[in-house]
C-alpha positions in Angstrom: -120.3 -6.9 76.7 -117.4 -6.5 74.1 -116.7 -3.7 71.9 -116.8 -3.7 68.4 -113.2 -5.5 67.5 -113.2 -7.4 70.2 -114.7 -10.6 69.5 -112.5 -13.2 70.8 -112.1 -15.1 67.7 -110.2 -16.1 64.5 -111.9 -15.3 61.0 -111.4 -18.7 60.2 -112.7 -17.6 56.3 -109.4 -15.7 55.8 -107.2 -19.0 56.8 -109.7 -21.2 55.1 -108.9 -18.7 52.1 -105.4 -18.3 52.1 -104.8 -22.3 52.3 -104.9 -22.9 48.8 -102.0 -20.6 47.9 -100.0 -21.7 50.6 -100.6 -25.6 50.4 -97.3 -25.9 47.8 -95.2 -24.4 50.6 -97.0 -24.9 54.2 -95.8 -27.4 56.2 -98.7 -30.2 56.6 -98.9 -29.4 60.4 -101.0 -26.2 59.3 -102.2 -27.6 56.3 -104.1 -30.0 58.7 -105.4 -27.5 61.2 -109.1 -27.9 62.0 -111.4 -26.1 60.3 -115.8 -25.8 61.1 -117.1 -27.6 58.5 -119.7 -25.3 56.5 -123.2 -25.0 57.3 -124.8 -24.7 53.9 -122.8 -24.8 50.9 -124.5 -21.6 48.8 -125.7 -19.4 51.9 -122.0 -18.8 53.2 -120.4 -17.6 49.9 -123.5 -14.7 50.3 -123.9 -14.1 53.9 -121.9 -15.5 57.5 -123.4 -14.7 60.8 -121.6 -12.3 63.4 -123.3 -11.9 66.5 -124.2 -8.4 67.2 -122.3 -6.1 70.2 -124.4 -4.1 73.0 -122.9 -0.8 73.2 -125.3 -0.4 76.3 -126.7 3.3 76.2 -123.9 4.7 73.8 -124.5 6.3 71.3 -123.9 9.7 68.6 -120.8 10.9 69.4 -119.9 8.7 72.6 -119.6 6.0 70.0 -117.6 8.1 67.4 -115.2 9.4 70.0 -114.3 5.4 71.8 -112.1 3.6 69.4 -113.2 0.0 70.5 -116.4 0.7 69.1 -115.6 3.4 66.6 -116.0 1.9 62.8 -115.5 5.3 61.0 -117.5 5.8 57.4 -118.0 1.9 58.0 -121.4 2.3 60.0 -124.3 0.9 57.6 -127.1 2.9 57.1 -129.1 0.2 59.9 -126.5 0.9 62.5 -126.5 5.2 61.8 -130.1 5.2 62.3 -130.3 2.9 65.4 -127.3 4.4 67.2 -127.7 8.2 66.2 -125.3 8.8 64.0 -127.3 9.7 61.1 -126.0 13.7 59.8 -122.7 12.9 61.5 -120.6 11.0 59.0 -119.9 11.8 55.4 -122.5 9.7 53.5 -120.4 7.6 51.5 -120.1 3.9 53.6 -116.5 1.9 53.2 -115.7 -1.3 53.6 -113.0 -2.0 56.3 -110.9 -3.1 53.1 -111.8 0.3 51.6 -110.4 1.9 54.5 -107.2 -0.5 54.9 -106.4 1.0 51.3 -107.2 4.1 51.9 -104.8 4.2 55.2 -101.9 2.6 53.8 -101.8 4.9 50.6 -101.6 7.5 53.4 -98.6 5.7 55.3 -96.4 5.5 51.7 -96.8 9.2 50.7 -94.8 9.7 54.1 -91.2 8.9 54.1 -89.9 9.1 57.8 -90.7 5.7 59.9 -91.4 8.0 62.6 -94.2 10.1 60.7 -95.7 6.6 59.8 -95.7 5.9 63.0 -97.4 9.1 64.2 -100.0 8.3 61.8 -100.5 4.5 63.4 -100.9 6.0 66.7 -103.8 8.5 65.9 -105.3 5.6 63.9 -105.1 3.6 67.1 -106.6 6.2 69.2 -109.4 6.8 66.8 -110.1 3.0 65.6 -108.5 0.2 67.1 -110.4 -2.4 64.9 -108.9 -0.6 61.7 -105.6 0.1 63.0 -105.0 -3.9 63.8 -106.4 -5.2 60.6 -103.8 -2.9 59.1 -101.4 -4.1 60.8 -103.0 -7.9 59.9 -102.9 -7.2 56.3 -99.8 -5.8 55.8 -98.0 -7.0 58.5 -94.3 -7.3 56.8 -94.6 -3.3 55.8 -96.2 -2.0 59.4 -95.2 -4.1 61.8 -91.7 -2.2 61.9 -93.3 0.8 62.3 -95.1 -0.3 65.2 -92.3 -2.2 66.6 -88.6 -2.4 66.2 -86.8 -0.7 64.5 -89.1 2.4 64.6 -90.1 1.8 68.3 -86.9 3.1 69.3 -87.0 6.6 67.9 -90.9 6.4 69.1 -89.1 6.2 72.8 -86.7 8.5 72.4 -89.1 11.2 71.7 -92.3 10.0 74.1 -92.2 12.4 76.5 -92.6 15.7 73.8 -95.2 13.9 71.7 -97.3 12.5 74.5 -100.8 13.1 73.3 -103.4 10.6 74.9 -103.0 8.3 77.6 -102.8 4.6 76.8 -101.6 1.8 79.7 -101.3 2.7 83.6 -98.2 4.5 85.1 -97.1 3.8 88.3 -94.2 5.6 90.6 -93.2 5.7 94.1 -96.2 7.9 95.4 -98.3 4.9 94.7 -97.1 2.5 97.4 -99.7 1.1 99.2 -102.2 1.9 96.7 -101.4 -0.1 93.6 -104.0 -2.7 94.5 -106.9 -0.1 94.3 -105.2 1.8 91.7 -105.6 -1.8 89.4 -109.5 -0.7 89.5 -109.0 2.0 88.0 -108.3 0.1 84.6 -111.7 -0.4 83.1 -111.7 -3.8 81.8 -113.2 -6.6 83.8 -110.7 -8.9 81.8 -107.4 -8.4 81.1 -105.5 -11.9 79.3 -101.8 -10.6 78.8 -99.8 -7.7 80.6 -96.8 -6.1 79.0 -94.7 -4.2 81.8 -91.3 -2.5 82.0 -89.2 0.2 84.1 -87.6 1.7 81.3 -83.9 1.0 82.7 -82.3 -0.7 79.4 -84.7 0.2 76.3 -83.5 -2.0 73.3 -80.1 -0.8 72.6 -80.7 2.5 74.0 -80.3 2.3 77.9 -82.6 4.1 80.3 -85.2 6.0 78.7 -87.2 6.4 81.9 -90.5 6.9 81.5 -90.5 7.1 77.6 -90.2 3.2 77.9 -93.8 3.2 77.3 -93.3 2.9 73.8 -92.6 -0.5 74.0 -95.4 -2.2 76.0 -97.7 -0.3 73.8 -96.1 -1.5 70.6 -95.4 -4.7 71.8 -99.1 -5.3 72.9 -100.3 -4.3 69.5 -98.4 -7.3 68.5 -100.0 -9.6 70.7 -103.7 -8.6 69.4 -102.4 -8.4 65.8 -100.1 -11.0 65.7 -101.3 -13.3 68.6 -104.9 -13.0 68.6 -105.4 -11.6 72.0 -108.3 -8.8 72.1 -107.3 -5.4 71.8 -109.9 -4.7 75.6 -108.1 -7.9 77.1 -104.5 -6.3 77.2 -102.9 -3.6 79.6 -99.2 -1.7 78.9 -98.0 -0.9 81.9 -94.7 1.5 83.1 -93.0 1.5 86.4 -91.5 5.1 86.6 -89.3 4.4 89.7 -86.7 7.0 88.6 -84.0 7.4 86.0 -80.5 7.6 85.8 -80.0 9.3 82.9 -79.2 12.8 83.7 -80.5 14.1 80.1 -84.0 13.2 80.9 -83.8 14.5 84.6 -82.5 17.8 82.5 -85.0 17.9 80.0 -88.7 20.8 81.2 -90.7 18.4 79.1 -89.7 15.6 80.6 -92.9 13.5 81.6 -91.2 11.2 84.1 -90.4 11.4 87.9 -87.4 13.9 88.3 -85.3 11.5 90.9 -82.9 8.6 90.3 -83.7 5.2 90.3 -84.8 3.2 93.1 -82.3 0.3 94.0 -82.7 -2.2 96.7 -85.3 -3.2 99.3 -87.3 0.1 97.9 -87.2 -1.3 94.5 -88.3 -5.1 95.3 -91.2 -3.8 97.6 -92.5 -1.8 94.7 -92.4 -4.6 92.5 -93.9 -6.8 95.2 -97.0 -4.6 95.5 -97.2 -4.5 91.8 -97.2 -7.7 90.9 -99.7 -8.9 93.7 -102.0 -6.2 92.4 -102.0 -7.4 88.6 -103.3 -10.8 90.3 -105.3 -9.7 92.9 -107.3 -8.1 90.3 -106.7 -10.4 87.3 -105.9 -13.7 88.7 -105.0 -15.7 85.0 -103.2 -12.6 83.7 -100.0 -13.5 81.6 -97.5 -10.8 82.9 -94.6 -10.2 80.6 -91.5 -8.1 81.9 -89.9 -6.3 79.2 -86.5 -4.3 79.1 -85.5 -4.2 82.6 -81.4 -3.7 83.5 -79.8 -7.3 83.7 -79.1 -6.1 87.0 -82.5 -6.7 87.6 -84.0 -9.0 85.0 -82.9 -12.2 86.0 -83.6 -11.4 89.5 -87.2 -10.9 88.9 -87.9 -13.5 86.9 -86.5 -16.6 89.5 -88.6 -14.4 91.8 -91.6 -14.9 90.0 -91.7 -17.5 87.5 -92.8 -20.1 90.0 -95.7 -17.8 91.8 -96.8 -16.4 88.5 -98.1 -16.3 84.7 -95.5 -14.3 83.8 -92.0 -14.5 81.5 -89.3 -12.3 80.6 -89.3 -11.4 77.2 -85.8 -10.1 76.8 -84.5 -13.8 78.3 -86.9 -16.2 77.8 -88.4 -15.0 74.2 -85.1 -14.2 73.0 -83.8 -17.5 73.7 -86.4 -19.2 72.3 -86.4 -17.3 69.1 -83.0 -17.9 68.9 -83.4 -21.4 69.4 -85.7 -21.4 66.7 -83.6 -20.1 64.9 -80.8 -22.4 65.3 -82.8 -25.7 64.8 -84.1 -23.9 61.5 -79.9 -23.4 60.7 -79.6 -27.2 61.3 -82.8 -28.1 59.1 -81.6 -26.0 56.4 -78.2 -27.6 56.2 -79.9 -31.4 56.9 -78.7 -31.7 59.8 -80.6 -33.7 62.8 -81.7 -31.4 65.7 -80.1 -33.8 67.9 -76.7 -31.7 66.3 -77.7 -29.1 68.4 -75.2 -30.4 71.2 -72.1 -30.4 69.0 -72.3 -26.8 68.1 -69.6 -24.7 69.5 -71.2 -21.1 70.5 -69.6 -17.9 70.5 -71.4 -15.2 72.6 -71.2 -11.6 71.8 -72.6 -9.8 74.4 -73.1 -11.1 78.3 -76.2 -8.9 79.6 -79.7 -10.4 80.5 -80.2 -11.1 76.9 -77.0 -12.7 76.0 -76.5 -14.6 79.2 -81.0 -15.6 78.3 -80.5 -16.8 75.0 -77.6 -19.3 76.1 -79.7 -20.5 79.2 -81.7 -21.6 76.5 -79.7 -23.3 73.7 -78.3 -25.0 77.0 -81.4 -26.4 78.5 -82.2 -27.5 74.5 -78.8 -29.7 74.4 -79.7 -30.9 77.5 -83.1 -31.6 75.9 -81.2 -33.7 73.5 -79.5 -35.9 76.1 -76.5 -33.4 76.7 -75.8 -32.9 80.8 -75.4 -29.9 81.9 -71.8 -29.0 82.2 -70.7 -30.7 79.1 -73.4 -28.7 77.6 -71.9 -25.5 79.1 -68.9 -26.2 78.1 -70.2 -25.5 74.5 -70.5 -21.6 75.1 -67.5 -18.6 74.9 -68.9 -15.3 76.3 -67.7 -12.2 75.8 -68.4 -8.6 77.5 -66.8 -5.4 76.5 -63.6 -6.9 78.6 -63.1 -9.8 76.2 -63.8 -13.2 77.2 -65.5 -14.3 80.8 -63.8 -16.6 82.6 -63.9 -18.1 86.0 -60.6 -15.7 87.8 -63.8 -12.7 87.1 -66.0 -14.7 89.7 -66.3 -11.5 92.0 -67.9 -9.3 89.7 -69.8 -11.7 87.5 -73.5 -12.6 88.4 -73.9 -16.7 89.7 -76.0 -17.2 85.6 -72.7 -15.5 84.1 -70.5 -17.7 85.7 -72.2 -20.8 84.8 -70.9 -19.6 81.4 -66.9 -18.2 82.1 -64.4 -20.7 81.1 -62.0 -22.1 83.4 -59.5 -23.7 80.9 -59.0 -20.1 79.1 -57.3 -16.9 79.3 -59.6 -14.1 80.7 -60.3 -11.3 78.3 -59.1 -13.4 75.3 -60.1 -11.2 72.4 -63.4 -13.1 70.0 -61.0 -13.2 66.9 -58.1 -15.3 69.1 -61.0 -17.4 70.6 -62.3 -18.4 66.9 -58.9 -19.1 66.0 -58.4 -22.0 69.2 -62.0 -23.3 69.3 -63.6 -22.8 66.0 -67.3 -21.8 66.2 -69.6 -22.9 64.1 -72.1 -20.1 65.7 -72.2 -16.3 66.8 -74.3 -14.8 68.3 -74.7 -11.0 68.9 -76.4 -9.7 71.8 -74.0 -6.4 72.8 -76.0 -3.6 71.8 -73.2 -2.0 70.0 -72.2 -1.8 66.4 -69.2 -3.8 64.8 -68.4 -6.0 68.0 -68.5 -8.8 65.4 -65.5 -7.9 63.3 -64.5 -9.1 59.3 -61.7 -10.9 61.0 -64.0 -13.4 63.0 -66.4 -14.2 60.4 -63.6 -14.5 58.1 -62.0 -17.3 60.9 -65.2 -19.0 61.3 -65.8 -18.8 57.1 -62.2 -20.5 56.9 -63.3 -23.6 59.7 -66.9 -23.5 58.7 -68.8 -24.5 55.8 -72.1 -22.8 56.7 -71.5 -20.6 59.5 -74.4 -19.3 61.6 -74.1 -15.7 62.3 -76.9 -14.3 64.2 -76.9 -10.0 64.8 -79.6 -9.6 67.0 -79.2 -6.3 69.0 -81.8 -4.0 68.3 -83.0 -1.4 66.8 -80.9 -1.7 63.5 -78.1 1.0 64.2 -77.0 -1.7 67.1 -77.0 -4.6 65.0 -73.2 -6.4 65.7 -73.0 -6.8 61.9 -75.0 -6.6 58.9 -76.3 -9.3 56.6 -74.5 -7.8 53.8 -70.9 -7.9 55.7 -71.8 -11.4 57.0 -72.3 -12.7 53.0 -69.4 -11.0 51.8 -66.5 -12.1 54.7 -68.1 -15.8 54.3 -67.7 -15.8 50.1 -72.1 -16.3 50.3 -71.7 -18.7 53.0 -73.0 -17.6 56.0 -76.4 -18.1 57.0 -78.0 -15.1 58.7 -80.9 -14.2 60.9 -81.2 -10.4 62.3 -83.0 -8.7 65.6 -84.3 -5.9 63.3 -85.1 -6.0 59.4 -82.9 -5.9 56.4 -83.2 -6.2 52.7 -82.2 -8.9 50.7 -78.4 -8.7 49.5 -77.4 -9.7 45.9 -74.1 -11.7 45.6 -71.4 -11.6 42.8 -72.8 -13.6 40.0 -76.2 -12.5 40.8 -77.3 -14.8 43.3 -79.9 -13.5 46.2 -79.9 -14.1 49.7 -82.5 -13.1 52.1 -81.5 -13.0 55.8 -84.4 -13.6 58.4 -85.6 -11.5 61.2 -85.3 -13.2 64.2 -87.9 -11.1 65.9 -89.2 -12.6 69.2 -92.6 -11.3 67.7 -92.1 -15.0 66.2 -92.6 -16.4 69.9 -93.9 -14.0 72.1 -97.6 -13.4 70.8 -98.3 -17.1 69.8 -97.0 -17.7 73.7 -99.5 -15.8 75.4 -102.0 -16.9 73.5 -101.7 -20.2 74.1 -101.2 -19.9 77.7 -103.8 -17.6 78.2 -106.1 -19.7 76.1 -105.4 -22.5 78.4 -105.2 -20.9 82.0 -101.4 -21.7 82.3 -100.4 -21.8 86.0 -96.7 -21.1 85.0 -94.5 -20.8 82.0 -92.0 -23.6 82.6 -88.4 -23.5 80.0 -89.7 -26.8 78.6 -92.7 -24.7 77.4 -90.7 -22.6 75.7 -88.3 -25.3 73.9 -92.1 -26.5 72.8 -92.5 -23.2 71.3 -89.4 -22.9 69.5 -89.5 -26.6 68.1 -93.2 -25.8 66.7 -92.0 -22.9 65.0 -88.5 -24.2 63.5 -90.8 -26.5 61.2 -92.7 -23.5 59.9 -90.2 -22.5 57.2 -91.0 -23.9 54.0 -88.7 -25.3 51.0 -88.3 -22.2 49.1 -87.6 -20.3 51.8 -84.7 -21.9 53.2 -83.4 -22.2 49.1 -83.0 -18.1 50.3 -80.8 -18.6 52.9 -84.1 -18.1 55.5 -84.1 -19.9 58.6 -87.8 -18.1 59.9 -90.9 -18.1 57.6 -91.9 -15.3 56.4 -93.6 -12.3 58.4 -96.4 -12.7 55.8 -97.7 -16.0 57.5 -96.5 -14.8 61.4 -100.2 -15.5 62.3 -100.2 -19.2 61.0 -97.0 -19.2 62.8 -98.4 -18.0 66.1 -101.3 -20.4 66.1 -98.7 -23.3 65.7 -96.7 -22.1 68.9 -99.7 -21.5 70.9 -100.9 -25.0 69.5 -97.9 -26.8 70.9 -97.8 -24.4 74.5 -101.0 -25.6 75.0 -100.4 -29.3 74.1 -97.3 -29.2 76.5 -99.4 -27.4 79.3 -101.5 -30.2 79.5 -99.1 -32.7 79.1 -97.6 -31.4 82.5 -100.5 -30.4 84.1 -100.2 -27.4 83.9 -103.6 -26.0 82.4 -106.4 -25.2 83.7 -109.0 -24.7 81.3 -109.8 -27.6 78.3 -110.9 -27.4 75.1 -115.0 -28.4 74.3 -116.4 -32.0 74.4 -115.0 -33.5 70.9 -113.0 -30.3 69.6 -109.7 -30.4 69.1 -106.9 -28.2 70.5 -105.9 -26.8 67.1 -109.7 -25.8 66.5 -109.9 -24.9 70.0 -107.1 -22.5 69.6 -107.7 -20.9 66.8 -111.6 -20.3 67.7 -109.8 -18.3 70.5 -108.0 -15.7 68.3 -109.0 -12.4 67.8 -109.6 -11.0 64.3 -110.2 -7.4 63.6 -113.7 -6.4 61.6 -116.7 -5.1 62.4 -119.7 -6.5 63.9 -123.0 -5.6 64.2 -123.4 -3.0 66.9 -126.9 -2.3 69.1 -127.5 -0.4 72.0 -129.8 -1.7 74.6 -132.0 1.9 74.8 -133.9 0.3 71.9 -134.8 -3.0 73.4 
């Protein structure tokens, strides 16, 4: 039986509710998203039903003390009597909305994101319920406190303010006993798994074992964001070692003291994992998360064809990305089928960068481009300047697929925006200023509307900023960020918003639909489904801002919409295993699936 917030299921009231504002600017895709038609018309304004949880044989403090069943001064005065926990709270009940307010008045008096953050966590470990519908209703203001930027700091400083455990940990001493070790996880169901080794931590390189920060904060996405029940999700770590000598250093250092694993040892580790997760979760949606691009790609043509799974850093970048570039096109009334004539400059060649072209070349290819001439669209660049073909010895087979052969090698970006003229960057380096005032000024002089996209995280590694982007282009540019910015106010008074391009856009709107469907695999058409769905989310006055993503505000409208048109293209390929009900549709189907967090009715089965 499921704990207290984890009723698999979307409070289809609050959409219902919000529909009216938004019809003026919601594209009619979610406009005509079905809806239960209501029972009795008086009734449900007064009362609507919520079937009641078995907290089998908890009760008193057990209850207080487990934050999936924990409702704080929320337990009516039925449920204190019934599950002994009259004398034990302060009188006075609160509604959860009581206690929203109450926790984000808290959050403001605090200035530092990492205090905030602090405070998130030890809401999270007392009530999960109330920490997600925080992060529900106020999503734009907490979500980067949960997750980027303030995730990074969060990692940085894991291993001295480790308090409770959350998520499994596995290392080295665990071979040959992962697939016992996967029992020791409580949940008889787990929908979506969130792993990483901790080698290449958002812009921060190899944080070891303090890389839990970012399965934890991404899963709270997932449930917040993409519906998934807080009980159905597991973060994982694999602490095979680090290379960076500060941690090894460091007394409080909460990691294995050795470095790195590499080679057969590695792999066989990550064999035994990975058939664990399925041997005890069979339709688990595993997502790998910051591993080195030495090993990223690797793993994921490993898998990807065996598996549920997805690489996050690749595959949910790209299609973000993508997103983000068809929005570009809408916004300047151009056809999507312009895609292929865009000419691609790409700031960075790691797993991301090398990800994210992959998959603006499989979408030109989507739009009757071949593959080579398609390829022939991109310029990459490393910290050497850029890639081409005489570099074949030292560059991975997916970065050559990319090096030019009818260019100098180590051409500096500036020269090649001068010879090819870009109408897009992109910056996935990691490193501040590798996109310079002298090439957006180039691409601003060849360019109408240039597309300038910064998207290393956390925001201290941004390439550029919005503001530099605005200025070098005369209010030109359009911009989408990895991490948040404000708005920035032109000369003559003029605002312009730039977008996150977060893959929080994709990623929990993914799972969700290919867990709510039994995926077998995740397929790069399934993700071009995604990223089409969600390029039609941003409305008219948005893009009059210079935005090219909807708001966060409406993220969970957006995430419905992806994981409406995953599932759609699952079945379409035959791909899914599980089917909506006899005469529902896969929209209401969908969103029936989503998890919302508020308290139901709790019993214990002492009293039957």
């Amino acid at each position: 039986t499921m704990p207290t917030m984890l009723r698999g299921r979307m409070r289809l009231a609050s959409l219902r509710a919000s529909a009216g504002s938004m019809a003026s600017k919601t594209p009619r895709a979610l406009q005509l998203t079905g809806t239960a038609r209501p029972l009795s018309t008086e009734s449900d304004t007064r009362f609507r039903f919520l079937s009641p949880l078995n907290a089998r044989h908890s009760t008193g403090f057990d209850i207080l003390n487990d934050p999936l069943w924990n409702k704080g001064t929320a337990f009516t005065e039925a449920e204190r009597d019934r599950l002994g926990l009259r004398g034990l709270l302060p009188p006075r009940i609160q509604t959860i909305e009581e206690q929203t307010a109450r926790i984000i008045d808290r959050l403001r008096a605090v200035e530092d994101p990492l205090q905030q953050n602090l405070q998130l966590q030890d809401l999270q470990n007392r009530n999960e319920t109330l920490f997600h519908r925080v992060l529900v209703d106020h999503v734009e203001e907490v979500a980067p406190l949960v997750y980027t930027p303030t995730v990074g700091k969060v990692c940085q400083t894991f291993s001295r303010g480790y308090q409770r455990p959350r998520g499994m940990y596995i290392s080295p001493k665990d071979r040959g006993s992962m697939g016992t070790m996967m029992y020791n996880w409580p949940r008889q169901s787990c929908q979506v798994v969130v792993v990483t080794d901790g080698s290449r931590i958002l812009g921060l390189g190899d944080l070891g074992v303090n890389g839990m920060g970012i399965p934890i904060g991404k899963l709270a996405l997932y449930c917040a964001i993409g519906g998934i029940a807080p009980h159905r999700v597991l973060p994982v770590t694999l602490d095979f070692g680090t290379d960076n000598q500060q941690l090894l250093d460091d007394p409080l250092y909460r990691g294995v003291r050795h470095r790195r694993l590499t080679g057969a040892d590695y792999y066989s580790l990550i064999d035994e994992f990975m058939q664990a997760v399925y041997s005890r979760y069979p339709s688990v949606l595993v997502q790998f998360e910051d591993f080195s691009s030495d090993k990223a790609s690797t793993l994921l043509a490993k898998y990807r064809d065996r598996f549920l799974c997805f690489n996050d850093d690749i595959q949910g970048t790209g299609a973000t990305v993508l997103a983000g570039v068809l929005g570009a096109l809408r916004l300047q009334r151009r056809p999507p089928s312009d895609l292929g004539k865009l000419r691609v400059a790409v700031v960075g060649a790691g797993s991301a960068g090398v990800g994210v072209a992959q998959a603006l070349r499989m979408a030109m290819e989507q739009n009757g481009i071949n593959s080579k001439k398609a390829a022939e669209n991109f310029y990459m660049f490393d910290a050497n300047g850029l890639l081409s073909k005489s570099r074949y010895a030292t560059l991975t087979e997916e970065q050559m697929s990319f090096a030019r052969g009818d260019m100098q090698d180590g051409m500096s970006l500036e020269a090649v925006i001068e010879e090819v003229r870009p109408e897009l960057i992109l910056g996935l380096s990691g490193r501040k200023g590798t996109i310079s005032e002298a090439a957006i000024r180039a691409m601003a002089k060849y360019t109408s509307r240039p597309i300038v996209m910064p998207l290393s995280n956390p925001t201290s590694s941004a390439e550029i900023s919005p503001e530099e982007a605005y200025m070098w282009s005369e209010g030109r540019a359009i911009v989408a960020t990895g991490s948040p910015f404000p708005e920035t106010e032109l000369p003559g008074g003029r605002k312009m918003v730039p977008s996150q391009c977060n893959n929080m856009y994709i990623f929990p709107g993914l799972g969700l639909g290919a867990s709510v469907c039994a995926a077998e695999t995740i397929p790069d058409s399934m993700l071009y489904s995604a990223a089409v769905a969600l390029s039609k989310m941003t409305t008219e006055e948005e893009m009059a801002e210079g935005r090219v993503f909807p708001s966060i505000k409406s993220i969970r409208e957006c995430s419905l919409e992806v994981a409406v048109a995953v599932v759609r293209h699952a079945k379409e390929l035959g791909l899914a295993r599980a089917s909506p009900a006899r005469n529902e549709t896969v929209e209401r189907w969908v969103e029936r699936k989503m998890y919302y967090p508020e308290y139901v009715p709790i019993y214990t089965t002492h009293e039957r």
